[in-house]
C-alpha positions, 0 to 999 in steps of 0.5 A: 500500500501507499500514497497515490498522487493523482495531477490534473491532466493538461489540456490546450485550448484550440480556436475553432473558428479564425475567420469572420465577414467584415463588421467594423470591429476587432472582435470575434468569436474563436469558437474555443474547444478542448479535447481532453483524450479522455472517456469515464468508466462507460466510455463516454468522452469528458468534455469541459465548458471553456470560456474567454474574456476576451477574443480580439483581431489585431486589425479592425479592416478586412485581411489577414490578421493576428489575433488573440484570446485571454482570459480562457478558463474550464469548468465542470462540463459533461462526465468530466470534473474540471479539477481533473484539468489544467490549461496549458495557457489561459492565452492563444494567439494565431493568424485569421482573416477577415472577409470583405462584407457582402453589400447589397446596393439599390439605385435610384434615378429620376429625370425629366425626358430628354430623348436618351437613356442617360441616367439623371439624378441618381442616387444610391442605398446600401444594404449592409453596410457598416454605420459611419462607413464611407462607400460609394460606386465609381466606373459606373455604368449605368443607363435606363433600358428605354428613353421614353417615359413608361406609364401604367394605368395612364400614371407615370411608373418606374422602369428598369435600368441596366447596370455594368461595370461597377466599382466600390470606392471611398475610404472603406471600399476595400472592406466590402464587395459587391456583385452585379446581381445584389445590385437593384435599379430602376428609374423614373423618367418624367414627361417634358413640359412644353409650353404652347405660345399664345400666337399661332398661325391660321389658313382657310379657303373662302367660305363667306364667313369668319368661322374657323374649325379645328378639323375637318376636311371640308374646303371651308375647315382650317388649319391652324399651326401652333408653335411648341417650345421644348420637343426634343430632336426629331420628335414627333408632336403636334397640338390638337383641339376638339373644341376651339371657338375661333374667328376671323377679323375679315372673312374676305380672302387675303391676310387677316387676324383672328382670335379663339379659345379652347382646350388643347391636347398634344398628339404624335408618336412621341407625344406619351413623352411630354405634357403640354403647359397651354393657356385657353386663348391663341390668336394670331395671323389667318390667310383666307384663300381665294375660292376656285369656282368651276365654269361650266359652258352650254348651249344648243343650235339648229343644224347648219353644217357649222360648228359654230352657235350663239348665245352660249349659257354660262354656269359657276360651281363652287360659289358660296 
């Protein structure tokens, strides 16, 4: 018989897990583990809590980095006595990484129509991202998927735009990464405004009266040319009234001025693009066309074996 001295066995603590996403600060999670290499009498594996007070990376910003964990302790955990162990150090240090943080970004464009796909005003959101963090998109290209503004129900809507080529900038890119596909854009393109002068232009052919209509074919109907400011290019718009009351200062033929009111719309391929600032009034300078009559020339004759007859009879069409 004798005296049997039992010491704890030595045990080291192991750092899991060493790399972690970007999130602006040095601490970490190690992931601590122990293995003690040893099973109870039903040959359970012992296993020991550990705990730290402290896990920290060397460096806050992505890459590698040194890093260390204080203050490890063990305690009682399943099947195992914690008095049966001693660390071999309270301390660990190594090397891990910290990787670039995954952003999601969201692109925002308004602007007036102006006949091209360039983007206007722009602006853009992060998902993701680090509070006092300074990001921003350089080499952007970017532009809508289609110039003309895009409505639905008759309202003005958004539409997509289409992103290529994009790189983070500013003091904390190299922290961050995104992909084109974690990229949402879309845009609204207004309507021009264009603005209907006051004075405009008019022309009829002679009917006797001081009347002028917005439409129609009739040989007495006007046509009245508005002047738009504002159309883009080679657009295709025009002005339109169903309901102008207009009349002329002289029915004659000749120049003349006339004056009328009325609601006015615009019309055309591209007119969807714009909308129209107009008074009710327009007036301005008429032409009044001189009228064609048609001459018509009978008669009738008692045979004499000449073509000629006497006392023909005249008639005019077209008169007024």
């Amino acid at each position: 018989s004798g005296l049997l001295t039992v010491t704890p066995k030595a045990v080291e603590a192991v750092a899991g897990s060493t790399s972690r996403e970007y999130d602006g600060s040095t601490a970490f999670n190690p992931g601590l583990t122990i293995n003690t290499g040893v099973n109870d009498v039903h040959g359970n594996a012992q296993l020991l809590n550990i705990s730290y007070t402290n896990a920290t990376f060397d460096n806050a910003d992505a890459g590698s980095r040194g890093y260390t964990v204080s203050g490890i302790s063990i305690s009682d955990g399943t099947n195992s006595d914690a008095g049966n162990y001693v660390l071999r150090s309270t301390s660990l240090s190594g090397s891990g990484t910290i990787t670039p943080r995954q952003l999601t970004a969201t692109l925002s464009d308004t602007k007036v129509y102006d006949g091209s796909t360039a983007l206007g005003s722009t602006s853009v959101s992060y998902g993701r991202l680090i509070s006092g963090d300074q990001i921003s998109l350089s080499n952007l290209n970017a532009a809508y998927q289609g110039a003309d503004v895009a409505t639905s129900g008759g309202n003005v809507t958004s539409q997509a735009i289409s992103v290529s080529g994009v790189q983070l900038a500013g003091a904390d890119a190299g922290n961050y990464s995104l992909a084109l596909g974690d990229i949402s854009a879309s845009g609204t393109i207004t309507p021009k405004a264009l603005s209907l002068s006051a004075t405009a232009l008019a022309s009829k052919t002679y009917d006797g009266t001081t009347t002028l209509f917005s439409s129609g074919t009739a040989e007495g109907d006007a046509q009245i040319t508005y002047a738009l400011s504002g159309v883009v290019g080679s657009d295709q718009v025009s002005v339109t009234s169903s309901d102008l009351s207009a009349s002329l200062a002289n029915a004659n033929a000749g120049s003349t001025t006339f004056v009328g009111s009325g609601s006015f719309n615009l019309a055309g391929a591209q007119a969807g693009n714009y909308s129209l600032q107009a008074g009710s009034v327009v007036s301005g300078t008429a032409t009044v066309a001189q009228r064609t009559l048609s001459l018509s020339i009978g008669g009738s004759k008692v045979y004499d074996a000449t073509t000629r007859f006497s006392a023909p009879s005249f008639s005019l069409s077209n008169r007024v």
